[in-house]
C-alpha positions in Angstrom: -4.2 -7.2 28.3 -6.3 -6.6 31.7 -2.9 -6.5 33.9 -1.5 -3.6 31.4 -4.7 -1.7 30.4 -4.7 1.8 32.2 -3.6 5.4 31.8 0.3 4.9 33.1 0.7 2.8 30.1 -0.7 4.4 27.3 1.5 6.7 24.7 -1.0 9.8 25.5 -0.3 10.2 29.5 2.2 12.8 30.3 3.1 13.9 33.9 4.1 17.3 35.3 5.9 17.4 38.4 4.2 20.7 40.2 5.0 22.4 43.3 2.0 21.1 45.4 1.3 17.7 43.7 2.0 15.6 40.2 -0.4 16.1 37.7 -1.1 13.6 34.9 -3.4 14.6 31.4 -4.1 12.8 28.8 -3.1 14.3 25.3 -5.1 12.6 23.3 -8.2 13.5 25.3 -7.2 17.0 26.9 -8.2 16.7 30.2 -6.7 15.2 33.7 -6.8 11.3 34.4 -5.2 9.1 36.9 -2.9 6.6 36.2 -5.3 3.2 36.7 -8.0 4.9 35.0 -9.2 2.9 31.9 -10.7 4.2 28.2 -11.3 2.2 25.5 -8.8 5.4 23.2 -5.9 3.6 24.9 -2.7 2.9 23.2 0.1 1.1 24.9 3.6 2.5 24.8 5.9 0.4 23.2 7.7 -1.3 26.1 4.4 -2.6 27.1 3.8 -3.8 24.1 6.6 -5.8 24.4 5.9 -7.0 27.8 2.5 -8.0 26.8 3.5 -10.0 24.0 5.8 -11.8 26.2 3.3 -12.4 28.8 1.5 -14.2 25.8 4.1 -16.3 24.8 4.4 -17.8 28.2 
């Protein structure tokens, strides 16, 4: 979970290509993050579910 635990991959991150720069919010919290930031509210999109179970299975 360590290699996949971070903004990018949680259901809640949402990007929105502006003019000057990308910016990426969290939903579920309602403010701006970056995409390695870490909370424990995270929730991992489905596909990296799937990877991480994978990983496990190795």
């Amino acid at each position: 979970m360590k290699d996949f635990h971070c903004c990018a991959t949680c259901r809640h991150f949402k990007v929105e290509k502006k003019a000057e720069r990308m910016k990426y919010h969290c939903s579920r919290l309602g403010f701006e993050t970056k995409t390695n930031y870490k909370f424990n509210c995270w929730s991992p999109k489905e596909h990296v579910i799937t990877l991480m179970n994978t990983d496990k299975s190795k």
